[in-house]
C-alpha positions in Angstrom: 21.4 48.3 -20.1 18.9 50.4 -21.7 19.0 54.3 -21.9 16.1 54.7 -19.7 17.4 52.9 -17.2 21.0 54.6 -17.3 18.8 57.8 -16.8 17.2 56.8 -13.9 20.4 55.8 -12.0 21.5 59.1 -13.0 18.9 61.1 -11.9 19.1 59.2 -8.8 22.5 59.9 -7.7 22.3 63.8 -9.1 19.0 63.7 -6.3 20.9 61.7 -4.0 23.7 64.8 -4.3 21.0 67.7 -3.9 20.0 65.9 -0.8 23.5 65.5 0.9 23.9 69.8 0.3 21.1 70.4 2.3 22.2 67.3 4.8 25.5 69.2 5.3 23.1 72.5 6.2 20.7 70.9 8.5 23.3 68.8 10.4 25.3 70.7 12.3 27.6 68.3 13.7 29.6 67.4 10.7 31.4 70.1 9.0 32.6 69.8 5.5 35.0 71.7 3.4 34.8 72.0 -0.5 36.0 69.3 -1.8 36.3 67.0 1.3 35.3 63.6 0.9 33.1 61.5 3.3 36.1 59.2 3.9 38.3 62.4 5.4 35.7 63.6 7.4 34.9 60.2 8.9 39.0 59.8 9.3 38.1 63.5 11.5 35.1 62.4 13.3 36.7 59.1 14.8 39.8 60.2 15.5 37.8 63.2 17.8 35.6 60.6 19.1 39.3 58.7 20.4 40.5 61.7 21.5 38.0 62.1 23.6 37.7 58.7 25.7 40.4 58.3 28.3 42.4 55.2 28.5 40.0 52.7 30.3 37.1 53.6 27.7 40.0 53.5 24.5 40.9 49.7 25.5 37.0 49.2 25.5 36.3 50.8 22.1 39.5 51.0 19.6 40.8 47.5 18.6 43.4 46.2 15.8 41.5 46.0 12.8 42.3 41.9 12.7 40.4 41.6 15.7 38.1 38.7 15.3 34.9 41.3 17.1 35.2 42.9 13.7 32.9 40.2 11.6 31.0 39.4 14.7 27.7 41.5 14.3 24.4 40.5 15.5 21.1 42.8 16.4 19.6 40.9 19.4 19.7 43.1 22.5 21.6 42.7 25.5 24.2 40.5 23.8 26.9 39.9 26.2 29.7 39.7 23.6 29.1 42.8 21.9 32.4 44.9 21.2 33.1 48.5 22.2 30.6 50.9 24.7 27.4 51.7 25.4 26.1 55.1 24.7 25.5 55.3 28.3 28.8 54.7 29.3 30.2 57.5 27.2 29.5 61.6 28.1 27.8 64.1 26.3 30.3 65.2 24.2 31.6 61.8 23.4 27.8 60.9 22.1 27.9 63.7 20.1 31.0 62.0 18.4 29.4 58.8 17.9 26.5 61.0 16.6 28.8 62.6 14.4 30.2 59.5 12.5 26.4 58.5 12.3 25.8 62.0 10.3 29.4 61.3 7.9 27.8 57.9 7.1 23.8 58.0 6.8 21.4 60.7 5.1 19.4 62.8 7.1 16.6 60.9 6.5 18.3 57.5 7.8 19.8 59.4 10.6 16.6 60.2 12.2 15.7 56.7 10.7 18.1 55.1 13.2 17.0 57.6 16.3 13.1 56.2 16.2 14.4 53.0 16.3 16.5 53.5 19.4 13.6 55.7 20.6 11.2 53.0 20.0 12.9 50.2 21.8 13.1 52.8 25.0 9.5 53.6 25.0 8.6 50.5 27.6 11.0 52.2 30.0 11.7 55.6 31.4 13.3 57.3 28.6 15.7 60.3 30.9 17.0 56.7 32.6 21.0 56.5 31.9 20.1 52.6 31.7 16.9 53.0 29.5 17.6 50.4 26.4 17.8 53.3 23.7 21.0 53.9 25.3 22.6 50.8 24.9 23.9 51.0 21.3 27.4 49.9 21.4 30.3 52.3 19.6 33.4 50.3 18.6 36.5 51.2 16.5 38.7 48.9 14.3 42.2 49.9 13.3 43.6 53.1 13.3 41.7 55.9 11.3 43.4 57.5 8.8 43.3 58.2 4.9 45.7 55.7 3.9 45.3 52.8 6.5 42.3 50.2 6.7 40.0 50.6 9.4 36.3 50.5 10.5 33.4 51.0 12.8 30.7 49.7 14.1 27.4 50.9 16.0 25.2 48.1 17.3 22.3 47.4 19.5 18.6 45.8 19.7 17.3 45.9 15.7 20.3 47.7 14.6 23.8 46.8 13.0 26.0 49.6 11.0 29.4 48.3 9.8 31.6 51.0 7.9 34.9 49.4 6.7 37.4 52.0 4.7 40.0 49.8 2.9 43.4 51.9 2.5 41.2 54.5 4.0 39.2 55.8 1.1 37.2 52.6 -0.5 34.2 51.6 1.6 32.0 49.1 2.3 28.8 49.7 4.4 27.7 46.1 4.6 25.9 44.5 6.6 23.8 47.0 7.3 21.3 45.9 9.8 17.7 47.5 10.3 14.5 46.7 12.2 12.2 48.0 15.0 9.0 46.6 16.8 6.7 47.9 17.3 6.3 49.3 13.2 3.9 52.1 14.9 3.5 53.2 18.1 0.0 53.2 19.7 -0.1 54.8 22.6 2.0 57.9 24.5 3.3 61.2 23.2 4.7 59.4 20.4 1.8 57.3 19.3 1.5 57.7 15.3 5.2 57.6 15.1 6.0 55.0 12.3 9.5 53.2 11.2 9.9 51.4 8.2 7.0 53.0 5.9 9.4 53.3 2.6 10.3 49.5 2.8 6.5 48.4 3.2 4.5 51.0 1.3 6.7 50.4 -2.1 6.4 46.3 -1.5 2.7 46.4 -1.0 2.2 48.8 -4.2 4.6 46.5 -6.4 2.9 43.2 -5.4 -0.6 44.4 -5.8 0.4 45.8 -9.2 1.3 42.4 -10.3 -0.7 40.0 -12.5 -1.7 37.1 -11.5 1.1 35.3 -13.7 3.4 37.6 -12.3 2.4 36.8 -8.8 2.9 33.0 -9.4 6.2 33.8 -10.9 6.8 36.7 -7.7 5.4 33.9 -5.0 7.5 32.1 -2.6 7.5 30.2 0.6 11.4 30.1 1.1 12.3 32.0 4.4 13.7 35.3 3.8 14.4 36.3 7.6 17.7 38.1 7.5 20.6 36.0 9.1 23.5 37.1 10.7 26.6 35.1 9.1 29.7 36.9 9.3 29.7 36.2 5.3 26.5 34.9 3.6 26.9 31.2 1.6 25.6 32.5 -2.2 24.8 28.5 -2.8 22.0 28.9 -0.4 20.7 31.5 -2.8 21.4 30.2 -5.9 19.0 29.8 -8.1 17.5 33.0 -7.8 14.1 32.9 -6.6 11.1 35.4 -7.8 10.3 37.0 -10.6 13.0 39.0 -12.9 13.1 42.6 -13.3 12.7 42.3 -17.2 9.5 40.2 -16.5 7.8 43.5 -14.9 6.3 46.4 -17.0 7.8 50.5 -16.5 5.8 51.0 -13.7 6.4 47.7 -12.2 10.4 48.0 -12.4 10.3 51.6 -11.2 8.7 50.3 -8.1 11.2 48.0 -7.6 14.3 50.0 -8.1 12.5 52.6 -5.5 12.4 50.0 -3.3 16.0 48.6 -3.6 16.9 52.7 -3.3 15.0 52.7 0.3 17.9 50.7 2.0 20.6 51.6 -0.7 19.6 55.1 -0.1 20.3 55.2 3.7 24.0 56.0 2.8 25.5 59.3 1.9 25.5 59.8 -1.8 28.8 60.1 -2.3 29.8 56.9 -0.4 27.3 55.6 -2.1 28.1 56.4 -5.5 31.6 54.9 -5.5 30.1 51.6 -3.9 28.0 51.3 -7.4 31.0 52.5 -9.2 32.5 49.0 -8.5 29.4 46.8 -8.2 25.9 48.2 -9.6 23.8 48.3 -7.0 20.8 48.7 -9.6 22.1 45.4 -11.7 18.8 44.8 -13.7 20.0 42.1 -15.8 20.3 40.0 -12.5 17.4 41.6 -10.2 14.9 39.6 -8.8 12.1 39.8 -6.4 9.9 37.2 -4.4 7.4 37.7 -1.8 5.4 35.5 0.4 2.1 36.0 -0.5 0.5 35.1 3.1 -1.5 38.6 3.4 -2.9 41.0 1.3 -3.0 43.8 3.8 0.9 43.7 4.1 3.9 42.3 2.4 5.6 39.6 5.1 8.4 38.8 3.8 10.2 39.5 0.1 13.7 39.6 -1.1 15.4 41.5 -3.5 18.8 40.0 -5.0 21.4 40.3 -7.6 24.2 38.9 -8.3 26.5 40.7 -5.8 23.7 42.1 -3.4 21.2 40.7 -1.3 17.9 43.0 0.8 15.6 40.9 3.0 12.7 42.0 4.6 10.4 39.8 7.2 7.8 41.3 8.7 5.6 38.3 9.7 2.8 39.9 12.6 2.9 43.5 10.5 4.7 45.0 13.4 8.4 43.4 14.1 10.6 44.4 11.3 13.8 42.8 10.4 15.8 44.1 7.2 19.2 43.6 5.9 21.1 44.7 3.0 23.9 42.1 2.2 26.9 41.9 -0.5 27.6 38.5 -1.3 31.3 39.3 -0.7 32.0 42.3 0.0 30.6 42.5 3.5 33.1 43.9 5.8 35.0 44.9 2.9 36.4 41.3 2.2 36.6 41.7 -1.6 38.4 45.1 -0.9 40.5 43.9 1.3 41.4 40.6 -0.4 42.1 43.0 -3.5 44.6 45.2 -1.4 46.6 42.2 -0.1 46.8 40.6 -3.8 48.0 43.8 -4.9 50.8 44.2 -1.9 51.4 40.6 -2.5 52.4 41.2 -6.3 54.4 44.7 -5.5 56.4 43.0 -2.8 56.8 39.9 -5.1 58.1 42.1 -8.2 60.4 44.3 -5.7 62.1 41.5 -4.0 65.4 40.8 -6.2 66.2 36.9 -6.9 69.9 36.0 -5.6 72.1 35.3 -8.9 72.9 31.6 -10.0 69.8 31.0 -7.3 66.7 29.3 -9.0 63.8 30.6 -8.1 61.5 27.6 -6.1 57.6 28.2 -4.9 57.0 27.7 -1.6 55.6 24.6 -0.1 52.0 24.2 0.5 50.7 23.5 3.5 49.7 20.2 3.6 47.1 18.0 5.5 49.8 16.0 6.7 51.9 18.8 7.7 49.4 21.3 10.0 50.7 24.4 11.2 49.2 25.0 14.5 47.8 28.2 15.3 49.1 31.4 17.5 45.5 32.0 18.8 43.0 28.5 18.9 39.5 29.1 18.1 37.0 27.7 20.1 34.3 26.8 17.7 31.8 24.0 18.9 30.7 22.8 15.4 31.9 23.2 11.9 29.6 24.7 9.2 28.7 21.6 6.7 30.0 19.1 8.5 28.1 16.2 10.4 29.9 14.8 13.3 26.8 12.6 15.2 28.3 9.8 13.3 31.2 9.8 15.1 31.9 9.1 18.8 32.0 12.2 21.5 35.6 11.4 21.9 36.3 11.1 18.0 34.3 14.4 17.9 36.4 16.2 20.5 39.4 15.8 18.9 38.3 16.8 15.5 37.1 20.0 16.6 40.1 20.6 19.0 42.4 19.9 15.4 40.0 22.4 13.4 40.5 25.1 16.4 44.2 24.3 16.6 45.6 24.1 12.7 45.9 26.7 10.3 43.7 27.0 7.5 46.6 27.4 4.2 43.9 29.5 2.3 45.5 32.9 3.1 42.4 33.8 5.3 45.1 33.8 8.9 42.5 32.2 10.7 42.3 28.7 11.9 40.2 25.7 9.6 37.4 26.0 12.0 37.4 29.8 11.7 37.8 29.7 8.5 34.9 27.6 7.8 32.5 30.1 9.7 34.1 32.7 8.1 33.8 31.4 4.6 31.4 28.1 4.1 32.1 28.0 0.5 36.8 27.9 1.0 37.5 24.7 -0.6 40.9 24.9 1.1 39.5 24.8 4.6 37.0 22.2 4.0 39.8 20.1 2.7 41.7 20.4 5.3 38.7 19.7 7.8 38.3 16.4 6.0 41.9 15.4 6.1 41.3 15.7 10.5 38.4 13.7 10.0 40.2 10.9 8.0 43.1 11.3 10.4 41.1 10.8 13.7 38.3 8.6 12.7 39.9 6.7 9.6 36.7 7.9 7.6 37.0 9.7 4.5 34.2 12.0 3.9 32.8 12.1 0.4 31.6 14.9 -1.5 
């Protein structure tokens, strides 16, 4: 990577630090000893927010971290499945806590960031109503918060999804992190001129219209680059790369860039931040690309930004209905942390667990198409991910997706195959396995 660019990254995080002092000043919520990390303090600022429910609203917010609500995210409004509570269900003092975790989590700037959205989805409606739609942003816990255990959050409503995961309560993982708002600006009302999303589209429109004409070809794309909401995004869909490289751009060109990348990067405390890159660059120039869809020259549409771990969308197609996402490839939720931690446990248990003399030591069977292990909790998925079934008849179709709910995927994932293969499109194990039903109840055998 070359010097220059080392600097920047540098300078950025040493700004990114200035910024979080005078965070800690202005927000008077969140209190922070020298010292304390962002992962103690947010260990503080749920467990007050738990203290303070009483025992209807805990059962309605704090759930075992293997609950399946964790991976379930989505940003539509008035989603019926949504976990946790409203903020209108909570009291003042318990919104303050939700507020607080906000504050542990987000910069100033992203704080208030979040606020206008919710403020801007109210604005239809009278905005002192306990049932006015800024209000219903749902607060849910997973796990039990402490410094040593894994656990996570989430806050979610209408155009905005924040999922904190702390694995062994001190790594995070702040993917996928959700954000859009319509309208962009407000007309009309005591908040007309208020604006959301100006970062995000100012940078994109002064990067495209600083590119050549030969960059632009190379920049240009018609793929759709609406952000989805897969509880783990299929990197074969993105692969290859679209857009134009980061070393194909001049100085000015990549500076651009990496400011924009830093706009939804940036919404994070620097601290949090700053381990997150320690383990995957967030900057990774030697795989960055960018693409854009070059449908107007007022305003960038729709563009993506992606490396080889991380993915930002942006789709903006009437100029004033954002949707946004930053994405890891596979760490969202923390999977790559957590898979990591249960390796690890896996190989201290193994070591630590004495072998019986004169015994031999045997592997374990594999769990075998022909031998399902049916599962504790069925799924009930109504299709699986890459799989056709209009060729076979509704009856043969039934019972293939009552197997899939039924049998246990023998990945390691716990879930069933059908869970598994919304969970993770690319296992091999589960697809496998979900070929082997197929064969069994049809007689087919599926080819590659």
């Amino acid at each position: 990577m070359p010097s220059s660019t080392i600097a920047s990254r540098s300078t950025f995080f040493q700004c990114l630090i200035c910024a979080a002092f005078i965070c800690f000043v202005a927000v008077p919520q969140v209190t922070f000893a020298h010292g304390e990390t962002s992962a103690a303090a947010m260990v503080q600022a749920a467990n007050n927010l738990i203290a303070s429910l009483n025992a209807e609203q805990k059962e309605k917010v704090v759930f075992k971290f293997e609950d399946k609500n964790r991976i379930s995210w989505h940003f539509f409004p008035n989603r019926s499945s949504r976990a946790g509570l409203p903020m209108n269900a909570l009291n003042k003092k318990q919104r303050a806590g939700v507020k607080e975790l906000l504050n542990v989590l987000l910069t100033v700037e992203a704080f208030q960031h979040q606020e206008n959205i919710r403020l801007i989805h109210g604005l239809k409606k009278d905005l002192e109503a306990p049932d006015n739609p800024r209000h219903l942003y749902f607060m849910a816990v997973f796990g039990q918060p402490t410094t040593k255990s894994t656990w996570g959050w989430r806050f979610e409503g209408h155009h905005l999804s924040l999922n904190c995961t702390l694995v062994d309560g001190q790594h995070f993982a702040v993917t996928p992190s959700f954000w859009g708002v319509a309208p962009v600006t407000v007309q009309k009302g005591p908040y007309k001129g208020l604006e959301a999303f100006k970062k995000e589209r100012k940078l994109a429109l002064a990067l495209v219209n600083s590119l050549t004409d030969r960059q632009k070809s190379l920049a240009s794309s018609d793929k759709d680059t609406r952000p989805g909401t897969a509880t783990k995004l299929n990197r074969k869909s993105y692969e290859p790369p679209i857009g134009i490289r980061y070393g194909d751009l001049d100085k000015s060109q990549q500076s651009k860039l990496i400011e924009l990348v830093r706009a939804y990067a940036g919404k994070f405390r620097p601290d949090i931040l700053k381990q997150i890159d320690g383990r995957k660059k967030i900057e990774d120039t030697s795989t960055m690309t960018f693409a854009y869809s070059p449908k107007s020259k007022k305003n960038v549409h729709d563009y993506r930004i992606q490396t080889k771990d991380y993915l930002i969308e942006f789709n903006n197609p009437g100029d004033n209905h954002v949707h946004s996402a930053w994405r890891d490839f596979d760490g969202d939720f923390g999977r790559d942390l957590i898979a990591e931690h249960l390796k690890a446990a896996h190989s201290r248990d193994a070591s630590s667990k004495p072998v019986p003399p004169n015994k031999p030591v045997t592997a374990s069977k594999p769990v075998t198409p022909g031998k399902p292990v049916k599962a504790r909790k069925p799924t009930d998925h109504k299709e699986i991910p890459e799989l056709d079934l209009s060729g076979f008849t509704a009856r043969q179709q039934a019972s293939i997706l009552k197997r899939a709910n039924n049998e246990m995927c023998d990945c390691g994932c716990s879930m069933t195959v059908a869970g598994c293969r919304h969970d993770d499109p690319t296992c091999k194990k589960s697809i496998t396995l979900v070929k082997a039903i197929v064969k069994a109840v049809t007689g087919v055998e599926l080819k590659d």
